[in-house]
N, C-alpha and C positions, 0 to 999 in steps of 0.2 A: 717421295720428296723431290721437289723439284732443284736443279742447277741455278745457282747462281752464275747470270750473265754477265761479262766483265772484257775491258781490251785488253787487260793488263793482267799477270797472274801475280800472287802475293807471295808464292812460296821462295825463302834465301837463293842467289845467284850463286852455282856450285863454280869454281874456277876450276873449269880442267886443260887449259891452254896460260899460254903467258898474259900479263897485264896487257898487255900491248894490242895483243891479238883479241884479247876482250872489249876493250875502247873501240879499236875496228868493226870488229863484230857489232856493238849495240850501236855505233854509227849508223850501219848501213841496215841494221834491222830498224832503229828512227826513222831514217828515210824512206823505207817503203814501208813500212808503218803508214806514214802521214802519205804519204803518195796512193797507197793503194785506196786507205780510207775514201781520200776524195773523189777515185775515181769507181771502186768497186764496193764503198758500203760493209765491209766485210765484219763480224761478229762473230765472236768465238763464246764458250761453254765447254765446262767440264775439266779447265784447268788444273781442278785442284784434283784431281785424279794424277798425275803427273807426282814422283815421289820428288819429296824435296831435296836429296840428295842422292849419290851414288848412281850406279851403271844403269839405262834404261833404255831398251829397245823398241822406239817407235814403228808400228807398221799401220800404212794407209794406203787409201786406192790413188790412183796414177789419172789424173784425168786431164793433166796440159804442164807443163814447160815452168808454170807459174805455182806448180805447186809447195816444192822446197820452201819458198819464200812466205807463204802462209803459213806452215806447219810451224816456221820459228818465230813469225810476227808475234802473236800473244804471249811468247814465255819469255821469261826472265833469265833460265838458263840456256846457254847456248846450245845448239844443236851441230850436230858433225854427221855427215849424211855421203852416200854413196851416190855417184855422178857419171855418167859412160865416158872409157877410158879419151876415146876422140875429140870429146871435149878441153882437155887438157893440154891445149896449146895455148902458144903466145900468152897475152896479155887475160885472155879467158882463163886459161889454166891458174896462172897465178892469182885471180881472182878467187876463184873457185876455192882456190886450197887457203886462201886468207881468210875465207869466210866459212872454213872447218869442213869442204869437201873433201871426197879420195874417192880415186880411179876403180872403176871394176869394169870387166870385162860386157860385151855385149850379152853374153851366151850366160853370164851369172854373177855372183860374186865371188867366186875363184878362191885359191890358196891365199893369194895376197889380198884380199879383199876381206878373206876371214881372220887372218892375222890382224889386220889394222881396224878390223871392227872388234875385237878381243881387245885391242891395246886401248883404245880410246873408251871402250866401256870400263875396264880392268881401274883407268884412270876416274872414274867418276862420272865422266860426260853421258851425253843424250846421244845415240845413232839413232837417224832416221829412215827405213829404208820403204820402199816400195814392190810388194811381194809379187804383185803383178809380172814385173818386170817390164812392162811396157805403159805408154798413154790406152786409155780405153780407146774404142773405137764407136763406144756407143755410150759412155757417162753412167757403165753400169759396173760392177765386181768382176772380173774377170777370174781364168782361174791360178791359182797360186803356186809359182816356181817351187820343187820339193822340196829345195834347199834351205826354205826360211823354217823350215821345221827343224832339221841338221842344227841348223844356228841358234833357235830357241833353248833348244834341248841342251846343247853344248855350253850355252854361255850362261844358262842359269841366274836371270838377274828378271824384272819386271818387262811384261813385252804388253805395251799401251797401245792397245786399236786407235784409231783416229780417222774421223771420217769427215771429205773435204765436198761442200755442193754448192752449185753457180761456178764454177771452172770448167766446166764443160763448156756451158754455153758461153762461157766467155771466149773461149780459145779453146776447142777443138783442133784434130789432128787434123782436118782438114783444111785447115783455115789458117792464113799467112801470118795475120796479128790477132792480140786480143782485142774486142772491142768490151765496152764498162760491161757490168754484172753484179749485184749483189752477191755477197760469198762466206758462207758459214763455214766456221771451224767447228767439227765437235771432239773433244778427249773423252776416250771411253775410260772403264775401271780396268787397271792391269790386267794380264794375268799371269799369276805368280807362280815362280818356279814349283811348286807343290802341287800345281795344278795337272801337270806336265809328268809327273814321275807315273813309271809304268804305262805310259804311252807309247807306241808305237809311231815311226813318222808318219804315218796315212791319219793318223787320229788326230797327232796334233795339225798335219798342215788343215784339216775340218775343223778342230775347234777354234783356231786360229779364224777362218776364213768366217767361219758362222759368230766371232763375234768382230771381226772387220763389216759383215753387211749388215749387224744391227747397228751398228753406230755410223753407217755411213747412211742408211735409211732413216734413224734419229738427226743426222745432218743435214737431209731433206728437208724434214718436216719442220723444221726450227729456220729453215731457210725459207718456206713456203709461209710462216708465221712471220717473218722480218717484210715478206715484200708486200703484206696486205698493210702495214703499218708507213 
């Protein structure tokens, strides 16, 4: 059965931040919304795979700078995501954390990292994270820090593959700015805490990964399908 394509997702707006911080939020996800549209073409698919409420652990491949911003363009509920600690100065930093970021360390996400992704899940919200830990270096899956298994395992709530393509070529680590690109979103089907019990972390950081590159391979091909159109 094929996905319904769509810009917009349908499922209720969870509040897991203040009023305030919400209005902020879908502001600035409008604005690059409409910004990116004109410049990068970008489609998303598989939204409703996303549960409509309660704690939910996003993991996606790492392919440019620009990714965070797409993963929360098509959803309705806000997203709160992990950002390198360095970031977190001046006028950046307070950006960052307005728009539901939080610091982790280079080398991982840390004690305090696993605290404040526990808390913001525990609250209802979306965390996003990138298991990679890094930008690719070639637009491909790379392999999976151990610790996103740790985290599955412990936190016990839906953990959504998501796979991002055309950010590669848009902005590579090689390359100073992004230039346009077409760019598909695709949301894979969770997988659910019950998937995970009696697993080992070598099993789940594999299962994890092998269904991150099927849906980052279904984000190709859906992408290769938008630029022939």
């Amino acid at each position: 059965m094929s996905v319904r394509t769509t810009t917009r997702t349908e499922e209720p707006a969870r509040r897991d931040r203040s009023r305030g911080l919400l209005v902020w939020y879908q502001f600035v996800q409008l604005i690059c919304a409409g910004l990116s549209m004109i410049l990068m073409r970008w489609r998303s698919s598989g939204q409703g795979n996303i549960p409509a409420d309660g704690g939910v652990l996003l993991v996606c491949n790492h392919l440019s700078f620009l990714d965070v911003f797409f993963l929360g363009i098509p959803l309705r509920r806000p997203l709160n995501y992990v950002a390198r600690s360095t970031l977190f100065v001046s006028f950046v930093g307070v950006f960052i954390r307005s728009v539901g970021g939080f610091p982790i360390q280079r080398e991982g996400i840390g004690a305090s990292g696993m605290k404040e992704t526990m808390k913001r899940l525990k609250a209802g919200g979306i965390v996003a994270l990138f298991p990679e830990g890094t930008r690719s270096s070639d637009g491909e899956l790379g392999p999976l820090k151990p610790g996103i298994a740790v985290l599955a395992m412990r936190l016990g709530v839906p953990v959504v593959p998501v796979g991002l393509a055309g950010l590669f070529e848009s902005w590579p680590r090689t390359q100073l700015v992004p230039v346009p690109h077409p760019v598909r979103i695709h949301y894979g089907q969770p997988i659910m805490p019950d998937e995970l019990a009696g697993l080992d972390t070598e099993a789940v950081t594999a299962l994890i990964r092998c269904r991150m590159d099927l849906i980052h391979h279904d984000a190709r091909q859906a992408l290769s399908r938008d630029m022939e159109y």
